[in-house]
SENUBA-159229 format. One line per 5 residues: number of its first residue (from 0); their letters; for each residue x, z, y of C-alpha. Coordinates in nm, 4 decimals. Example, Ala and Ser with C-alpha at 12.3 -4.5 7.8 and 13.67 -1.06 7.14 Angstrom:
<rs>
0) AS) 1.2300/0.7800/-0.4500  1.3670/0.7140/-0.1060
</rs>
This chain:
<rs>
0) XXXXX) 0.0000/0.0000/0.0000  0.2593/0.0872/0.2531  0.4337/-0.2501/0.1848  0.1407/-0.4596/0.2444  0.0505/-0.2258/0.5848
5) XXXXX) 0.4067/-0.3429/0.7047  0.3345/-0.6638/0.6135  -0.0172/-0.6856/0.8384  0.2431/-0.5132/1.1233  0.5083/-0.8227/1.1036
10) XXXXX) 0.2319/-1.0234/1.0838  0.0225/-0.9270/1.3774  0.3190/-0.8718/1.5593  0.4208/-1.2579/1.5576  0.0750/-1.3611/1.6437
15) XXXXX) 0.0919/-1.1669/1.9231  0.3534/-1.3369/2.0598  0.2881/-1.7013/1.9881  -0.0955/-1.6766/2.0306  -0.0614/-1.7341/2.4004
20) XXXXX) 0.0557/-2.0262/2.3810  -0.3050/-2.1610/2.2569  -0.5124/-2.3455/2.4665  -0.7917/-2.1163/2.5097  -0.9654/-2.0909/2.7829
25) XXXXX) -0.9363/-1.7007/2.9380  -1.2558/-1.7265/3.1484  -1.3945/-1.3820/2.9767  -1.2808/-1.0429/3.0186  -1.4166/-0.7520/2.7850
30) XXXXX) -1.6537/-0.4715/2.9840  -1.7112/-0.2986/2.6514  -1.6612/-0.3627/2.2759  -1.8509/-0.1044/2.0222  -1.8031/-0.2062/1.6602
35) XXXXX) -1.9706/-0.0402/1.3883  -1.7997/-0.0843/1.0154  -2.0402/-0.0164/0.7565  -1.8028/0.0741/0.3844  -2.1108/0.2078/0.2214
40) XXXXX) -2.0079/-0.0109/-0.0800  -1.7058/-0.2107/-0.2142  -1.8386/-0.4800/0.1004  -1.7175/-0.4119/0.4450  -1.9776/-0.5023/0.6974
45) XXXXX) -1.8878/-0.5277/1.0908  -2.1404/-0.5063/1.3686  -1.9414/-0.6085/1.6743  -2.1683/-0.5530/2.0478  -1.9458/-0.7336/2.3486
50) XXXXX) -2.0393/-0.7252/2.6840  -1.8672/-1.0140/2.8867  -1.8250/-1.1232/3.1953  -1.7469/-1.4421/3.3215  -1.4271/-1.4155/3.5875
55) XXXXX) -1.3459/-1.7307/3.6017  -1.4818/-1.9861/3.9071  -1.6975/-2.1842/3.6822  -1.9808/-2.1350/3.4428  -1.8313/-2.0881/3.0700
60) XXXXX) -1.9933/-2.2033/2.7439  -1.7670/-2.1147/2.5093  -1.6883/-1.7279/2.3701  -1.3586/-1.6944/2.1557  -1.2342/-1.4346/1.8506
65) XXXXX) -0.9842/-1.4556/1.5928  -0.9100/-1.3563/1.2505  -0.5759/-1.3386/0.9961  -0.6263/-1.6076/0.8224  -0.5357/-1.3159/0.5362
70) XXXXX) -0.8755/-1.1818/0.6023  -1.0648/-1.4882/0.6943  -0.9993/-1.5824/0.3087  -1.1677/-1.2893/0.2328  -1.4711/-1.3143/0.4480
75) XXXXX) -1.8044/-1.4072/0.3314  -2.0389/-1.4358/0.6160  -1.9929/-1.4569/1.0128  -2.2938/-1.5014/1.2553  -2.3498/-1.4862/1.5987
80) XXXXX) -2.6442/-1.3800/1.8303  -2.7378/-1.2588/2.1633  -2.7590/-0.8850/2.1657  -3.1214/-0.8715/2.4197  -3.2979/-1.2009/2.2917
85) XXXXX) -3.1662/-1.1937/1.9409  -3.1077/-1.5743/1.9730  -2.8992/-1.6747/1.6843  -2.5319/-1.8552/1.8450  -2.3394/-2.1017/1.6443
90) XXXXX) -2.0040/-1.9376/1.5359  -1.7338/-2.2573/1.4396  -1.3887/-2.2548/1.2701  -1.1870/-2.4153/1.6162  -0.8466/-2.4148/1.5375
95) XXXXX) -0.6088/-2.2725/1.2299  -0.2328/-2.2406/1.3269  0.0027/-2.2111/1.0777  0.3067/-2.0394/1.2263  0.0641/-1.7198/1.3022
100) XXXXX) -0.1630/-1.7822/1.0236  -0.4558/-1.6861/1.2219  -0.8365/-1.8415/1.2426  -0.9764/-1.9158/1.6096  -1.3687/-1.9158/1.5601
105) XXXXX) -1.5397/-2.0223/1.9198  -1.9116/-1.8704/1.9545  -2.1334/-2.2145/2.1452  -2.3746/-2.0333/2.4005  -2.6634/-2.1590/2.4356
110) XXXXX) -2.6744/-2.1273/2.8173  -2.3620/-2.1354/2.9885  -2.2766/-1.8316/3.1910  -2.1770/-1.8404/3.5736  -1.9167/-1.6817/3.7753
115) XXXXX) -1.9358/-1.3045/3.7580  -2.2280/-1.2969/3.5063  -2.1990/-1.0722/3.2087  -2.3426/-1.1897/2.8899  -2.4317/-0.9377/2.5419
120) XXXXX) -2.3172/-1.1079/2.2314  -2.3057/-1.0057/1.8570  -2.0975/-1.0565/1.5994  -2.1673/-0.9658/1.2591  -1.8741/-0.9731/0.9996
125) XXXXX) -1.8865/-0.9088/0.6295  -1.5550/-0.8675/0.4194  -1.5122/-0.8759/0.0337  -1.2456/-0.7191/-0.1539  -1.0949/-0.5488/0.1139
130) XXXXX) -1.2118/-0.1942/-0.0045  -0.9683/-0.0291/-0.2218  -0.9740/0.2189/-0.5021  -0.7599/0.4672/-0.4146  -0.6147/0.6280/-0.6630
135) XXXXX) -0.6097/0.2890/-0.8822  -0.6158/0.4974/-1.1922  -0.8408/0.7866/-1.2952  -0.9719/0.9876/-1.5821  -1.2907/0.8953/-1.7249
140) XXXXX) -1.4936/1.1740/-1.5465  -1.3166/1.2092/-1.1716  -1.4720/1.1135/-0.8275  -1.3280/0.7521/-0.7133  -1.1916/0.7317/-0.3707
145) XXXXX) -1.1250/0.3992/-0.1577  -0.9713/0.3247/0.1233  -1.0402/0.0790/0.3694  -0.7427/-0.0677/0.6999  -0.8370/-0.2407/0.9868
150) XXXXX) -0.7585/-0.3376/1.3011  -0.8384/-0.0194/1.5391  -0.9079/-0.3416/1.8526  -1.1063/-0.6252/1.7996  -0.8740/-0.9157/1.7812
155) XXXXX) -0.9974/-1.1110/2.1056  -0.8139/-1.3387/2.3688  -0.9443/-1.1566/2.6669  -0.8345/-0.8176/2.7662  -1.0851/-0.5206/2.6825
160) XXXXX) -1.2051/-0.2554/2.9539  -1.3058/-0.0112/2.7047  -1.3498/-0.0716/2.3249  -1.4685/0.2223/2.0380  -1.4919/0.1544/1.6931
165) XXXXX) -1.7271/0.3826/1.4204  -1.6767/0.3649/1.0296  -1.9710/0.4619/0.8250  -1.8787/0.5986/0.4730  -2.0653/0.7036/0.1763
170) XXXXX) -2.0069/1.0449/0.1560  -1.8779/1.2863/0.3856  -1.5512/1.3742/0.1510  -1.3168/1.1983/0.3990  -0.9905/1.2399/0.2373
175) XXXXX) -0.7744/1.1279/0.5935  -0.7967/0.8265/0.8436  -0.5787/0.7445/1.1176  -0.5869/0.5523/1.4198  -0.4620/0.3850/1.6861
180) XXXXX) -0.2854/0.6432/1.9905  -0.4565/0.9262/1.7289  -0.7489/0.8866/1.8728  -0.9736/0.9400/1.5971  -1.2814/1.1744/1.5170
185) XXXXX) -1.5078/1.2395/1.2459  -1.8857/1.3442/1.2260  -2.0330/1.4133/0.9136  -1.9820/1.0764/0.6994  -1.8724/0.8822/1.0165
190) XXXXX) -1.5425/0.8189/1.1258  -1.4964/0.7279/1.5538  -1.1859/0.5452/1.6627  -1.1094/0.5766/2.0045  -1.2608/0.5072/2.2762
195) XXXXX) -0.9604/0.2807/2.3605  -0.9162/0.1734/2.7769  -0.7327/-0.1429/2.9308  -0.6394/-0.3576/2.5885  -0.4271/-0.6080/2.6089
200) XXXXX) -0.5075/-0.9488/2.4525  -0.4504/-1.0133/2.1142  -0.3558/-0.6066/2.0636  -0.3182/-0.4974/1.7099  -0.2780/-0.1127/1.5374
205) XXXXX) -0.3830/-0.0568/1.2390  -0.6445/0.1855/1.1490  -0.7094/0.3407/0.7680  -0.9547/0.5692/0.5948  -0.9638/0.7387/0.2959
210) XXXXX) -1.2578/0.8218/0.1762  -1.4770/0.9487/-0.1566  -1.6581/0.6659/-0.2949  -1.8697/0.7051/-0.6474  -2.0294/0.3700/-0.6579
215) XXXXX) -1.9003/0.1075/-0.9022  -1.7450/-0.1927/-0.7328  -1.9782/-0.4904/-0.8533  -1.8422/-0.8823/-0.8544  -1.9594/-1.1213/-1.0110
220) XXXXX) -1.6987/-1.3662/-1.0983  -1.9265/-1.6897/-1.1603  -2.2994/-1.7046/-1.1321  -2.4604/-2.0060/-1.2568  -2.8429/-2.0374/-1.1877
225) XXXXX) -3.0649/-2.3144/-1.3355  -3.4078/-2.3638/-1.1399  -3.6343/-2.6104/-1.3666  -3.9282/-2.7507/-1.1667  -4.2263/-2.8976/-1.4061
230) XXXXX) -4.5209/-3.0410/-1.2449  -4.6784/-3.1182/-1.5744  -4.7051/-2.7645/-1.6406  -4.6843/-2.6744/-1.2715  -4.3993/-2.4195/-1.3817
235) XXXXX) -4.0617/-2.3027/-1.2460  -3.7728/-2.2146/-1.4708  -3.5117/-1.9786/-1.3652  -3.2346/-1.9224/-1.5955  -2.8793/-1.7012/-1.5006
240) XXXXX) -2.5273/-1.6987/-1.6743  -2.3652/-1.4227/-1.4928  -1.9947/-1.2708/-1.5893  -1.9339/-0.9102/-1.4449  -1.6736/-0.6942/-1.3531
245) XXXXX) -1.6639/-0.3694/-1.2216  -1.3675/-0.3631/-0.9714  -1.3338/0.0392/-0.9253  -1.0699/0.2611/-1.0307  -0.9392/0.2098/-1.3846
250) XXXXX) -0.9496/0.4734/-1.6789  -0.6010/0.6329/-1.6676  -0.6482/0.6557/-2.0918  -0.8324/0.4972/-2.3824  -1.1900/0.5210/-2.3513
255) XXXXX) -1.3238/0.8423/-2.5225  -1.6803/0.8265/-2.6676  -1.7727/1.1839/-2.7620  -1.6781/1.3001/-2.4118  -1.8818/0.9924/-2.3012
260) XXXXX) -2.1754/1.1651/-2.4612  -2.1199/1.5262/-2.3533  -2.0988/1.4046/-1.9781  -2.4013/1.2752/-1.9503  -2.5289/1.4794/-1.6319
265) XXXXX) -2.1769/1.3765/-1.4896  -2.2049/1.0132/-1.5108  -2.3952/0.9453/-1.1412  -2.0492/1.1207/-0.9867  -1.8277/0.8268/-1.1266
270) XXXXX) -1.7656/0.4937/-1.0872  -1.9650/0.3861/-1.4760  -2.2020/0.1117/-1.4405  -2.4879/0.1853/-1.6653  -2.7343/-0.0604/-1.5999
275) XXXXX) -2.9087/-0.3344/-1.3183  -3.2036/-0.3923/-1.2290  -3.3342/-0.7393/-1.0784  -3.6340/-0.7451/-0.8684  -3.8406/-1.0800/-0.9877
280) XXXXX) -4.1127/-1.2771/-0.8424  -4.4540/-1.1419/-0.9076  -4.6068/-1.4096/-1.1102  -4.2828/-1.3894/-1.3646  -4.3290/-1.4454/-1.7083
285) XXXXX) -4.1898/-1.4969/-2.0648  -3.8513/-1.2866/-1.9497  -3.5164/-1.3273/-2.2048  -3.2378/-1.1540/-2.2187  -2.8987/-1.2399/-2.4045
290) XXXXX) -2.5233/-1.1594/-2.4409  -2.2706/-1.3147/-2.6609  -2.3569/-1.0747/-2.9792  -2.7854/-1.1819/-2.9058  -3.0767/-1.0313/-2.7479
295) XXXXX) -2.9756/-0.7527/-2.5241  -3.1851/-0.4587/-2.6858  -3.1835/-0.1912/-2.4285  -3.4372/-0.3598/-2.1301  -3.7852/-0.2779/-1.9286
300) XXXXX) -3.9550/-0.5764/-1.7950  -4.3058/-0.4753/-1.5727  -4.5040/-0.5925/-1.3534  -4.5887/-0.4125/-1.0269  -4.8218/-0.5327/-0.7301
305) XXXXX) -4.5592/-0.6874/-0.5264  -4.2873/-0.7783/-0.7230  -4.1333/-0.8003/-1.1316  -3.8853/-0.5665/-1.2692  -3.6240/-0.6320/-1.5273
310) XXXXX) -3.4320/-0.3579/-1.6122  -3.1602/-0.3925/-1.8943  -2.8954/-0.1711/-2.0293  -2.5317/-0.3605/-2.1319  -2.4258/-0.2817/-2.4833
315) XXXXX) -2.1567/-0.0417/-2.3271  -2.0956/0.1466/-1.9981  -1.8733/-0.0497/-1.7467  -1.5865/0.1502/-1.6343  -1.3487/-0.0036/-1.4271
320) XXXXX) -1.1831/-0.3518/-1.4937  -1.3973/-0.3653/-1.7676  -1.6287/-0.7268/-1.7743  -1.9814/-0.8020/-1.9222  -2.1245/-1.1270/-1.9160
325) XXXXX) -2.5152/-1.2241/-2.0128  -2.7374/-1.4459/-1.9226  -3.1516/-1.4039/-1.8699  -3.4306/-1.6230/-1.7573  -3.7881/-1.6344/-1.6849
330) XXXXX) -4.0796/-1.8510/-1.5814  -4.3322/-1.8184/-1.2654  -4.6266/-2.0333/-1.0559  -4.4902/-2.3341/-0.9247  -4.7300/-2.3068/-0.6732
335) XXXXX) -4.5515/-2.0400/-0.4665  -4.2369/-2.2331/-0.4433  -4.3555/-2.5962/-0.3796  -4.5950/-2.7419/-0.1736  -4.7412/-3.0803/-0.0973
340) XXXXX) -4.6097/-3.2890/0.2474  -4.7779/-3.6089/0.3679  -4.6819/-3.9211/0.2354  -4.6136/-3.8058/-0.1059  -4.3649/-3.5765/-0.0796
345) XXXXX) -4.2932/-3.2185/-0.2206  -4.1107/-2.9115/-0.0542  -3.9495/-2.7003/-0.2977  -3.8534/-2.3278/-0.0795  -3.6396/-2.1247/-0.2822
350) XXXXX) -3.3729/-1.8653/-0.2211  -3.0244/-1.9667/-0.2905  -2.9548/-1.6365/-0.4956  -3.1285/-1.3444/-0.5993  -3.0861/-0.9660/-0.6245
355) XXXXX) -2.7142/-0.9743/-0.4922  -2.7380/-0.6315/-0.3160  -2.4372/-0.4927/-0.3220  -2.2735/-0.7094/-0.5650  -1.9812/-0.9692/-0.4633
360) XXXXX) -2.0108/-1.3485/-0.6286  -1.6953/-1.4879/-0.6201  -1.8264/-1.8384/-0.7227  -2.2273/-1.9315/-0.7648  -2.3215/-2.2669/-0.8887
365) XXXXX) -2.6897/-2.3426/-0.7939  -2.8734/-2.6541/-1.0434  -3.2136/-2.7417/-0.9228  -3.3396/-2.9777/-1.1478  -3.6204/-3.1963/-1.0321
370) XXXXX) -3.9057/-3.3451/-1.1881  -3.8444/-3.7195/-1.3830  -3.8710/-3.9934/-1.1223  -3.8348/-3.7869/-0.7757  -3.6723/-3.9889/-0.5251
375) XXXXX) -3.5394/-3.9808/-0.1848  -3.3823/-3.6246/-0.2407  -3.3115/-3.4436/0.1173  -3.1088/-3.0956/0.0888  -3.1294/-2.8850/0.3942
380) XXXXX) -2.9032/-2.4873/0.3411  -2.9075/-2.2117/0.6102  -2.5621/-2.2270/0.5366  -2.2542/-2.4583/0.4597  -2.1585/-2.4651/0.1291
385) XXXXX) -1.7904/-2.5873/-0.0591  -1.9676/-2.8789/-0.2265  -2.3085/-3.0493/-0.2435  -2.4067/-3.3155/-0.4800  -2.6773/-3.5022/-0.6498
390) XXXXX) -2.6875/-3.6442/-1.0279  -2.8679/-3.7089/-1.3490  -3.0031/-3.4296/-1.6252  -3.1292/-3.5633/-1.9475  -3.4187/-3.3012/-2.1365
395) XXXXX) -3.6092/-3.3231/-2.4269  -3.7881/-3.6894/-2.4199  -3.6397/-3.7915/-2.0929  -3.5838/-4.1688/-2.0772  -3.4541/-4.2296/-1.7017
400) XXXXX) -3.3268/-3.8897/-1.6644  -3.4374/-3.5994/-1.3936  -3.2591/-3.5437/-1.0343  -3.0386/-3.2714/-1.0625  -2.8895/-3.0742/-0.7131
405) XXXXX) -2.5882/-2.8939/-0.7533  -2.4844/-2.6880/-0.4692  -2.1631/-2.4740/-0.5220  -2.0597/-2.1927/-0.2716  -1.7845/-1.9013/-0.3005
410) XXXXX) -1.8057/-1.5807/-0.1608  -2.1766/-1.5184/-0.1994  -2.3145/-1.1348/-0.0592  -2.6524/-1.0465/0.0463  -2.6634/-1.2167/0.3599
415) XXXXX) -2.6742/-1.5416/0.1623  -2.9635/-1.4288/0.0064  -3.1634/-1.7282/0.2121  -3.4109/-2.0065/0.1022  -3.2599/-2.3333/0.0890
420) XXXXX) -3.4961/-2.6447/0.1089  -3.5290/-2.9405/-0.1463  -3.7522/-3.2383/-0.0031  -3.8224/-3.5082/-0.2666  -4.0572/-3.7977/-0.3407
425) XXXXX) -4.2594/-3.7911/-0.6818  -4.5510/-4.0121/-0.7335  -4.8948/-3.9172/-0.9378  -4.7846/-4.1612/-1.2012  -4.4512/-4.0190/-1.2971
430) XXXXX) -4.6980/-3.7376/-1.4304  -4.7780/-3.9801/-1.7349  -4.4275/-4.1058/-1.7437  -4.3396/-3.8611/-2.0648  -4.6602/-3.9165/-2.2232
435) XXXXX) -4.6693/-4.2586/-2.2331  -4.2722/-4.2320/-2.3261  -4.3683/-3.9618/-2.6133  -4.6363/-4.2219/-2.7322  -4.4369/-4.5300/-2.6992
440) XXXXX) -4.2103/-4.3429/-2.9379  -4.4273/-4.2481/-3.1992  -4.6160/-4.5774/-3.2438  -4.2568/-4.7839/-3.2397  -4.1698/-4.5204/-3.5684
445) XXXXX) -4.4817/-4.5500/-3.7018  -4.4560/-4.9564/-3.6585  -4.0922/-4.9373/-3.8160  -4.2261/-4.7222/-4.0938  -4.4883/-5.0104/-4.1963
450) XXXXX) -4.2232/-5.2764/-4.1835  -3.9570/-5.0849/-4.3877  -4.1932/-5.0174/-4.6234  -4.3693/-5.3694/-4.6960  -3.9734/-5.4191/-4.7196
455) XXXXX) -3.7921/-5.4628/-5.0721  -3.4278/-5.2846/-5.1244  -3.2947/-5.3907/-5.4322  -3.0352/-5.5862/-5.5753  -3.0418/-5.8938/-5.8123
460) XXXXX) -3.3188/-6.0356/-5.9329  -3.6455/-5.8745/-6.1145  -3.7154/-5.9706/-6.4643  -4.0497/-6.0871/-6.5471  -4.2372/-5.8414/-6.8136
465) XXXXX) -4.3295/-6.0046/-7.1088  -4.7250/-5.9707/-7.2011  -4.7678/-5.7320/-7.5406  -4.8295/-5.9115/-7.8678  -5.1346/-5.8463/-8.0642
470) X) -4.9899/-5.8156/-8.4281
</rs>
């Protein structure tokens, strides 16, 4: 740990040297910067308020921030808003430079601010893997700690009146936390750095804290989700190959099972995952559940008034480093997921991924697979994604083959948790496409069948039979 901390110092160090020789425009200066850092679980979430004001002579439409590229890479979601209207801003990747190894993201406004105007922005942040067990090793019953480093400034390009910064933990065991000119406080499970006065541009000290944390530290290392759409049986099929690991502390020994048992009552105080739960659509239906070895045994499914529950139970408890993979599906109304558009065409509104909470996906590969015969596909996400494209899936009795949407995005948390929208053509006929397919089938068997069998297979020539003689 104290390696890589000296290795952030160099680095930041550097970029605050060379990072004025950008071509940024400095028309902002910072009244007042609050950030909030929610560590609540193994994802870091950052709620940045700015007030700005404009000190320049003309109006500026443009707000600038940066971030290591180091933890840009680890970064699954960035948004921007105004703080009064809540008017969502759109936040863009400007400029990497590789001698600092630092991301320049520029905030458009929607309105451009004048001379001496301030403006209230947001910024809302959310880091994966950058919460640390801490130590990386326990026994199997023992309280995990993490511990989480920062920057105790936000990284800007304008200098910073006043700037505080409070880190929200999930218990109030706070094991130490330091921070820039020692400025640091703590309140119950919160942790208040600063407040800071007159910051320089691009000013960098790091900040830590050390804190208890009991939950498991959930990521899913590939998600693959199959959606099925069926307008012959006005169905939707959802099916979900997920691989697990629990990223918390690891067991400083070989797993014991008796004390496993005894501990029972202990169990909610560690870092064990026991079991998930996955909130389904009401109308849900025919649920499955598998793992490698078969049907996974231990499971609740229920309907409620609002929702579907599936509960299930892996074959063994999750400790840290340890991986489960399974896979479960279901079937619900297509009616609350599609609807009808003039001109033919369907809307399918469906959320990209489910249930994430406070799980990580490293990778999730989305399929929707669309009826035989839809046409004139038109994808529309809330958010980009690494790779978007559009091919053929062949099914039971399929003769042209179904429209199939793959959409593939890394670094997946809850805030991804949006509905993407699939527009597509399908005509009323396609409906008897597989029937008439199905009986073209049969009656071309049957029709071979008759001809093979007024058919003769034999070889040489068939001897006449003789007529019996009378004696």
């Amino acid at each position: 740990m104290i390696s890589v901390r000296s290795l952030l110092n160099a680095l930041f160090a550097l970029s605050c040297v060379v990072s004025f020789a950008w071509a940024i425009p400095t028309q902002f200066e910072n009244i007042k910067v609050l950030r909030v850092i929610d560590v609540d679980s193994a994802i870091a979430r950052e709620d940045v308020g700015i007030r700005a004001k404009n000190i320049d002579t003309k109006a500026a439409s443009e707000y600038y921030f940066h971030l290591p590229a180091i933890l840009a890479r680890n970064t699954a979601s960035i948004s921007a808003f105004l703080r009064k209207q809540k008017t969502e801003l759109e936040v863009k990747l400007d400029e990497y430079d590789d001698l600092t190894d630092m991301n320049v993201y520029k905030v458009i406004l929607n309105e451009p601010v004048k001379p001496q105007e301030d403006i209230l922005i947001g910024l809302k942040i959310a880091y994966i893997h950058n919460v640390k067990p801490m130590p990386t090793k326990l026994p199997q019953v023992a309280r995990q700690h993490t511990v989480y480093a920062f920057n105790s400034y936000l990284l800007s390009p304008y200098f910073t009146k006043e700037t505080k910064t409070t880190l929200q933990t999930p218990s109030k065991n706070i094991a130490s936390h330091k921070g820039a000119q020692g400025k640091v406080s703590v309140n119950n499970n919160k942790v208040v750095y600063g407040p800071y006065s007159d910051i320089a541009p691009f000013s960098f000290d790091i900040a830590t804290c050390h804190f208890e944390n009991t939950k498991p530290m959930i990521t899913i290392t590939t998600l693959k989700r199959d959606i099925e759409i069926s307008h012959w049986g006005k169905n939707l099929a959802v099916e979900e190959h997920y691989a697990l690991r629990n990223d918390g502390a690891l067991l400083d020994a070989d797993f014991n099972r008796v004390q496993y048992q005894v501990t029972g009552h202990l169990h909610d105080q560690t870092n064990v995952l026991k079991g998930l739960s996955f909130d389904l659509p009401v109308s849900a239906r025919d649920p499955y559940f598998r793992d490698e070895v078969g049907n996974v045994s231990t499971s609740n499914f229920r309907n409620e008034n609002k929702k579907s529950v599936l509960e299930i139970r892996p074959r063994y408890p999750l400790f840290g480093g340890w991986n489960y993979t399974w896979y479960h599906g279901f079937n619900a109304d297509l009616g609350s997921y599609v609807h009808k558009a003039k001109g033919g065409k369907y809307i399918l509104n469906i959320n990209f991924v489910e249930n994430v909470k406070d799980m990580t996906i490293d990778k999730a590969v989305v399929r929707v697979i669309l009826p035989e015969g839809s046409t004139n596909v038109k994808v529309t996400t809330p958010f980009n994604v690494d790779s978007e494209s559009v091919t053929s899936h062949f099914t039971y009795f399929d003769s042209t083959g179904r429209t199939m949407v793959i959409l593939e995005k890394s670094n997946v948390v809850k805030e991804h948790e949006l509905s993407i929208q699939i527009e597509y053509e399908y005509s009323s006929f396609r409906l008897l496409q597989k029937p008439l397919v199905v009986s073209s089938a049969l009656f071309a068997l049957f029709f071979v069948s008759i001809i093979l069998n007024k058919m003769t297979f034999k070889i040489g020539k068939q001897e006449a039979k003789s007529p019996l003689k009378k004696e």
